[in-house]
C-alpha positions in Angstrom: -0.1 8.2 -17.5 3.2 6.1 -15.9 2.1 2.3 -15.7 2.6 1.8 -11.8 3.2 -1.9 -10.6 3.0 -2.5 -7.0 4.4 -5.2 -5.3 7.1 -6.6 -2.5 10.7 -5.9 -3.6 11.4 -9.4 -4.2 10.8 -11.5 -7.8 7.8 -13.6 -6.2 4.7 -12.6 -8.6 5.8 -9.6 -9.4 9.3 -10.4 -12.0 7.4 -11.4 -14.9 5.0 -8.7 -15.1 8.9 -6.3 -14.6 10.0 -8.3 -17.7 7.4 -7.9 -19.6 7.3 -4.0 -19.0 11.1 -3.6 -19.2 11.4 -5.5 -23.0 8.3 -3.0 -23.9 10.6 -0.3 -22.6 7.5 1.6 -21.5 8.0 4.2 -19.0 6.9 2.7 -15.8 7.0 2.6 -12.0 8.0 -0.5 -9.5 6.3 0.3 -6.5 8.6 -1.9 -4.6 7.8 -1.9 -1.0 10.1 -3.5 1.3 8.6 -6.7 3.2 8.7 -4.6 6.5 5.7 -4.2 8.8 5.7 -0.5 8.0 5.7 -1.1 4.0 2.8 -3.8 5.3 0.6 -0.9 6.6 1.0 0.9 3.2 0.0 -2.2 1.5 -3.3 -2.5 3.3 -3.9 1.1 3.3 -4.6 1.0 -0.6 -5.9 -2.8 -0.7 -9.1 -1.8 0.9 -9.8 0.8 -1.4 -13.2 0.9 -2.7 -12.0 0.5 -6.6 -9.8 -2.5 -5.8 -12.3 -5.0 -4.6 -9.4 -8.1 -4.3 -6.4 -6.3 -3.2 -4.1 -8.2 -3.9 -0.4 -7.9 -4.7 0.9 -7.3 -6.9 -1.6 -5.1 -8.5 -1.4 -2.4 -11.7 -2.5 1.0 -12.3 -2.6 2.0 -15.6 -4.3 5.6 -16.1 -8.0 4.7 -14.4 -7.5 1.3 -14.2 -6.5 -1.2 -11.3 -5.8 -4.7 -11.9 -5.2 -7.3 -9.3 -3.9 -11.2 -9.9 -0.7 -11.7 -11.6 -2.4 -13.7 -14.0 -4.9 -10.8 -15.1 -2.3 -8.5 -15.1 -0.1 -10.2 -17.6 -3.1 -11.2 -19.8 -4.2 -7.6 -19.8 -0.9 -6.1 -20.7 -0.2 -9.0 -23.6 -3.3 -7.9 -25.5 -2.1 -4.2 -24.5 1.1 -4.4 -26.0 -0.1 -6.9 -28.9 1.7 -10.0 -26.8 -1.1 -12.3 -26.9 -1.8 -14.6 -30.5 -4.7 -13.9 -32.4 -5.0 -17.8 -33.6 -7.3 -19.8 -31.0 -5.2 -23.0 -30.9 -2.3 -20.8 -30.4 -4.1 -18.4 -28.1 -5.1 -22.0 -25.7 -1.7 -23.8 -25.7 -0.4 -20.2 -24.1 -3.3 -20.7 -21.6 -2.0 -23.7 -20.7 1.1 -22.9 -20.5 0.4 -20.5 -18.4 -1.5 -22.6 -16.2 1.3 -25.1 -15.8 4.0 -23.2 -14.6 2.0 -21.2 -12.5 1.2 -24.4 -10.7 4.7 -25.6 -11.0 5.4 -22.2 -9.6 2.7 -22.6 -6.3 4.6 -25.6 -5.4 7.8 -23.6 -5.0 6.2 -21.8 -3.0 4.3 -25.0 -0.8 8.0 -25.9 -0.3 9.1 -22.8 0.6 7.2 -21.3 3.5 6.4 -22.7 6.7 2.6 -22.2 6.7 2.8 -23.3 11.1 5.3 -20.4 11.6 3.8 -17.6 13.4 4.4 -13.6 11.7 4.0 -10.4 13.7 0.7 -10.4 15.4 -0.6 -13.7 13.8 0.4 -16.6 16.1 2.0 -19.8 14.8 0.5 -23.8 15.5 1.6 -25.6 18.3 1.1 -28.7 16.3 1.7 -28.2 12.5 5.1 -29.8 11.5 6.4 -28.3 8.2 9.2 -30.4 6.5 11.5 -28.9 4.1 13.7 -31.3 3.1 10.1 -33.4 2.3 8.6 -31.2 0.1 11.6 -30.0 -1.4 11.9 -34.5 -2.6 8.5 -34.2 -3.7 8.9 -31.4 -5.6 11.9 -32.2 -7.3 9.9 -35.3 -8.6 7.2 -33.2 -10.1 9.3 -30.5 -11.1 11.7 -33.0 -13.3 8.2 -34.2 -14.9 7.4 -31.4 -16.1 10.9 -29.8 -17.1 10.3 -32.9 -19.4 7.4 -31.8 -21.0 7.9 -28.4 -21.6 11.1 -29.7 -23.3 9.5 -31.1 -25.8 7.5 -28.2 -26.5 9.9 -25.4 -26.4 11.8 -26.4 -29.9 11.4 -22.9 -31.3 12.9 -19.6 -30.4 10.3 -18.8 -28.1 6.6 -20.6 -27.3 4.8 -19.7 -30.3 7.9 -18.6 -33.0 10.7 -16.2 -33.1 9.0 -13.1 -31.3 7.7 -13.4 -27.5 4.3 -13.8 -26.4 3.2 -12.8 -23.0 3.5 -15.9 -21.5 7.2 -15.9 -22.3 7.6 -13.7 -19.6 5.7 -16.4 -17.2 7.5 -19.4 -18.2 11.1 -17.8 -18.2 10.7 -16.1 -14.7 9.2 -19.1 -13.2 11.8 -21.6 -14.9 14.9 -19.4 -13.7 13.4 -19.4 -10.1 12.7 -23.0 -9.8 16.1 -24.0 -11.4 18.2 -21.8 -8.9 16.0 -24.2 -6.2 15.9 -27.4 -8.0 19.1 -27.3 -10.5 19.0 -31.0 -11.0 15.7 -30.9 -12.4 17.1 -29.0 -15.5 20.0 -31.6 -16.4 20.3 -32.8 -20.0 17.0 -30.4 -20.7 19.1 -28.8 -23.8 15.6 -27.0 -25.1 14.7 -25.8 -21.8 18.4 -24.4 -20.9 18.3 -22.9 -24.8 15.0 -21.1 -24.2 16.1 -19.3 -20.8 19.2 -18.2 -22.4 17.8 -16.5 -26.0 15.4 -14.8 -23.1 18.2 -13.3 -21.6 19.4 -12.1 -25.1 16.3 -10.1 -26.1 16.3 -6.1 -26.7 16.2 -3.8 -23.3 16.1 -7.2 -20.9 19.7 -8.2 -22.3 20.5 -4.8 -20.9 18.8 -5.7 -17.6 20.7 -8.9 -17.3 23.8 -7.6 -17.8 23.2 -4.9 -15.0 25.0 -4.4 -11.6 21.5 -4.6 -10.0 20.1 -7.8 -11.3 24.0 -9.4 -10.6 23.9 -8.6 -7.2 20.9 -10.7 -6.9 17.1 -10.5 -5.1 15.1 -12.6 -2.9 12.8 -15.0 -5.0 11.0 -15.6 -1.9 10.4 -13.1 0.8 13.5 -13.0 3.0 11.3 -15.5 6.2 10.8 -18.2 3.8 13.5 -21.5 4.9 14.6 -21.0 1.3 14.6 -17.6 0.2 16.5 -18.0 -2.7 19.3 -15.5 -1.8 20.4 -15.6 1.7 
């Protein structure tokens, strides 16, 4: 049965777990759904089904299973498609990879999205004050600190050695997304700027890269966000 991978049609969560399914070249669906109140409707519709107890997205079907978390997902379809190390030290430096640019990753998003603004039937604060330009310094420190780190770390062809592991597909996605943000927290990062290019380079996702879809571009964020990453 098709993998199905539902999830907003921007790169958000969802781009890693795409990567990671288009280098396996595995026949698969993206359940894109437009971030429109109707697509909205449809997400909620199979959220509250009774064999998806946290419905959130994105979320995978693969034959009878459905898996929600982004984090789950890619774990499950590493050890699926033999992407996950067998060796334990090896096996918890990817889990901490993992960890960190997902919370480099979280504060993208902080910076990104006006938690006081109000959305379709949910009203906004009349107090909250969100500030952009704030969280966008703050970040920018944090994010150079740890553009740092993984620098010294990424020294071979990929995380662990010449072949990817699933946490490639984090680490890359992430990276690109917070480098079209924060570009200046990538100078004179030569192993860091090496690593997302051989990514680009690897069977079936070179293809990808080198498509008329990916050049047009997509939202990183979803399109309400103050910076959306494409508008």
């Amino acid at each position: 049965m098709t993998i199905k991978l539902t999830y907003w049609s921007i790169r958000g969560l969802g781009e890693p777990i795409r990567h990671l399914l288009r280098y396996q070249n595995e026949e698969w669906e993206d359940n894109a759904l437009p971030p429109t109140r109707e697509s909205y409707r449809e997400y909620v519709l199979q959220r509250d089904q009774d064999d998806l107890p946290f419905g959130n997205l994105p979320f995978l079907q693969d034959g009878d299973k459905k898996i929600s978390q982004s984090i789950t997902i890619m774990r499950y379809l590493g050890r699926k498609f033999g992407l996950c190390p067998d060796d334990p030290k090896e096996l918890v430096l990817c889990e901490i990879v993992e960890q960190e640019i997902y919370d480099l990753r979280n504060r993208l998003t902080a910076a990104c999205y006006d938690p006081y603004k109000g959305m379709g039937p949910f009203p906004g604060s009349e107090v909250g004050v969100f500030d952009h330009e704030y969280l966008r310094g703050s970040f920018l420190r944090r994010a150079t600190e740890r553009v740092a780190k993984f620098d010294k770390i990424l020294t071979k062809t990929f995380l662990l050695g010449d072949s990817p592991v699933y946490v490639d597909f984090l680490l890359f996605e992430y990276l690109d997304q917070i480098r079209d943000f924060l570009p200046e927290a990538f100078e004179g990062f030569t192993n860091v700027q090496g690593y997302l290019g051989r990514f680009k380079e690897l069977p079936n996702l070179k293809t990808w890269f080198e498509s008329e879809e990916y050049k047009r571009g997509n939202y990183i964020n979803a399109p309400h966000a103050v910076w959306n990453g494409k508008d």
